[in-house]
N, C-alpha and C positions, 0 to 999 in steps of 0.2 A: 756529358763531357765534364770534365774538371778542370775548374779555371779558377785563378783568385779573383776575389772578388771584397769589395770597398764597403763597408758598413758604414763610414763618413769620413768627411777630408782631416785629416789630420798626418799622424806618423805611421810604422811601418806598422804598429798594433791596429789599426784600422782595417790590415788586410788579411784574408783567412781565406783557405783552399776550400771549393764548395764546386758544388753538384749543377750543371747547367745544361738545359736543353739543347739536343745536337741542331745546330740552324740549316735549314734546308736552301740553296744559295736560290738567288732569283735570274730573271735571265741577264744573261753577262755574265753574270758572276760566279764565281768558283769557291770551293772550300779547303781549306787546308788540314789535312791533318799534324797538327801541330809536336814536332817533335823534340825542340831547344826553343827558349825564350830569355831574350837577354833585358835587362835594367838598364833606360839612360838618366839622363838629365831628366828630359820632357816627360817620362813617366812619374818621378818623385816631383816635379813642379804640379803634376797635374794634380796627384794628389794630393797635395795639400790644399789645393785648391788657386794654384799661383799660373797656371796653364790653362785654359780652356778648352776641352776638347771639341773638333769641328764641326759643326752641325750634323746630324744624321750618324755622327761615331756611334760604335758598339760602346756600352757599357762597361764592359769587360778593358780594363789596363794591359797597355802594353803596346808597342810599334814595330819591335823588333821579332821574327819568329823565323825557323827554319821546319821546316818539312815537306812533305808531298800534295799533292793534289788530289783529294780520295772522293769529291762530286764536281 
């Protein structure tokens, strides 16, 4: 899948569209096929390292997403 993804906390040049493994969901959980992603506040805090992401967060930026449910 293609997600962006953070080389280090800094500005927007920190971040570059790259290649990631499709995540297989575990039980409960479901998978999105991710079709619109939006940019807030909490995203640019995070990256620069001004936000903490919660324990156990994906790697991958972002909170906001639209699309289907495709597992």
């Amino acid at each position: 899948m293609k997600a962006v993804v953070q080389s280090c906390l800094g500005a927007a040049d920190t971040l570059s569209l790259g290649d990631m493994p499709i995540p297989e969901p575990g039980p409960g959980q479901l998978r999105l096929r991710v079709r619109a992603a939006g940019v807030n506040r909490a995203d640019v805090m995070q990256r620069e390292g001004h936000y903490p992401p919660p324990p156990g967060a994906s790697a991958i930026l972002g909170l906001e997403v639209a699309g289907e449910i495709d597992a």
